[in-house]
C-alpha positions in Angstrom: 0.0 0.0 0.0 0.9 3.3 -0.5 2.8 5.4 1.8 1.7 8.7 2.2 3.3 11.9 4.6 1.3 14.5 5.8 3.0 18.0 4.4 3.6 16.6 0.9 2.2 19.6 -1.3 1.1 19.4 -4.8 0.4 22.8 -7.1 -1.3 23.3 -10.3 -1.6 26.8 -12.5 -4.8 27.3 -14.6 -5.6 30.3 -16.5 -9.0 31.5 -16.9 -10.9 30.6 -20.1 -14.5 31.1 -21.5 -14.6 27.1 -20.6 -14.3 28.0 -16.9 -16.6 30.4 -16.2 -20.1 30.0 -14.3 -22.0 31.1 -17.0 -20.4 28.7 -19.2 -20.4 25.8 -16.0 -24.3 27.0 -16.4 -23.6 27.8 -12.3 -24.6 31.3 -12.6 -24.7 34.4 -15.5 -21.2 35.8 -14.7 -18.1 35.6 -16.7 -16.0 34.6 -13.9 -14.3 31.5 -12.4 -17.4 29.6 -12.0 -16.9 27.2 -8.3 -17.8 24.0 -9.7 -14.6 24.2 -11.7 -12.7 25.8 -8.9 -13.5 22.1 -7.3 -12.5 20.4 -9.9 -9.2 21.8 -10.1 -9.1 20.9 -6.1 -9.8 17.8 -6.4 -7.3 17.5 -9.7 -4.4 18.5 -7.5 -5.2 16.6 -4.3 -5.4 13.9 -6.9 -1.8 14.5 -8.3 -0.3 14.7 -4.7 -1.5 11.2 -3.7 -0.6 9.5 -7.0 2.7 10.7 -6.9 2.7 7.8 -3.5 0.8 5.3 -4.8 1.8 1.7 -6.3 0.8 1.2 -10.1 -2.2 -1.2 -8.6 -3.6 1.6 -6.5 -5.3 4.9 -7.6 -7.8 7.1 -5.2 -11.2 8.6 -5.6 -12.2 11.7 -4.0 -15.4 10.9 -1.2 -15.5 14.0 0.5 -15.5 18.2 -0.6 -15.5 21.6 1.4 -14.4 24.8 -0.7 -15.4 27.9 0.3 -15.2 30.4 -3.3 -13.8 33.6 -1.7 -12.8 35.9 -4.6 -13.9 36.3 -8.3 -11.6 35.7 -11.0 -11.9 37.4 -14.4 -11.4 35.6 -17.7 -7.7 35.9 -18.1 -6.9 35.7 -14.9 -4.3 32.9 -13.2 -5.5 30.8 -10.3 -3.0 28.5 -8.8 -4.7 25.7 -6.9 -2.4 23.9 -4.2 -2.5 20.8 -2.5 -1.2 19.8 0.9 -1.5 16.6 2.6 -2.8 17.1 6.3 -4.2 13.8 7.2 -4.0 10.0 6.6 -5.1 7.1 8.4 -4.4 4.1 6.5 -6.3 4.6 3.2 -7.9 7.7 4.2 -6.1 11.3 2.8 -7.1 14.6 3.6 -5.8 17.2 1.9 -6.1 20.9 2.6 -6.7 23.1 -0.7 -6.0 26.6 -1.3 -6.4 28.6 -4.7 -4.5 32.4 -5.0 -4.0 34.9 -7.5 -0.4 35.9 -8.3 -0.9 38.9 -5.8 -1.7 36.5 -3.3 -5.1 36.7 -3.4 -6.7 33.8 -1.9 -9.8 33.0 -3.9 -10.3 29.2 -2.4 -10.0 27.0 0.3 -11.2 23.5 1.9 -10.2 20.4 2.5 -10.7 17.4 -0.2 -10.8 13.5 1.2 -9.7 11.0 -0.7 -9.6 7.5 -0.1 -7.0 4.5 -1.9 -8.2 2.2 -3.7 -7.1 -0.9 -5.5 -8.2 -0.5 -9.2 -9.3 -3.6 -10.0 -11.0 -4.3 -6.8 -12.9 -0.7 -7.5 -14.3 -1.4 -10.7 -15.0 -5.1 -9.6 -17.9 -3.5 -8.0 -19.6 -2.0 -11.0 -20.6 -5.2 -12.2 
């Protein structure tokens, strides 16, 4: 199994496209970072932090969201969305998320859980 250290950090940069906005995400009628793509970049990077621990057999799926959507963000605009481990017991991750502008603006936080999985075993269960 996979052997995971609270304070491992994992960061991602996204710019702001026409893609991400909430009128686009159909989440509201503004032209700015819409939240349900905020959480998906979230859960992308607390997703990229664990894999870089796991064994080729394991993977992990998210179970568990809290972002709190602080600050707009115009089209254009640069978001970087970073990951830091701050829990685990056994399979079970929590991460602690925070999004800022270049300035430093935070625009995001929460915490993302994440459990490990064995793949096969995972889909097994779809059947």
């Amino acid at each position: 199994m996979a052997q995971m250290t609270v304070g491992m950090t994992a960061a991602a940069r996204h710019e702001v496209t026409a893609a991400d906005t909430a009128d686009s995400l159909g989440s509201g009628d503004l032209a700015v970072l819409g939240t349900s793509r905020l959480l998906a970049w979230a859960e992308a990077v607390t997703y990229e932090v664990i894999a870089t621990a796991l064994e080729d057999t394991e993977t992990s799926v998210g179970t568990r969201v809290q972002i709190e959507h602080l600050r707009p963000s115009p089209l254009d605009a640069t978001v970087t969305v970073t990951a830091t481990v701050a829990h685990v017991d056994g399979r079970l991750v929590r991460c602690q998320v925070a999004a800022e502008h270049p300035d430093g603006t935070l625009v995001g936080h929460g915490e993302v859980t994440r459990v490990i999985v064995n793949r096969e075993r995972f889909l097994s269960r779809l059947g």
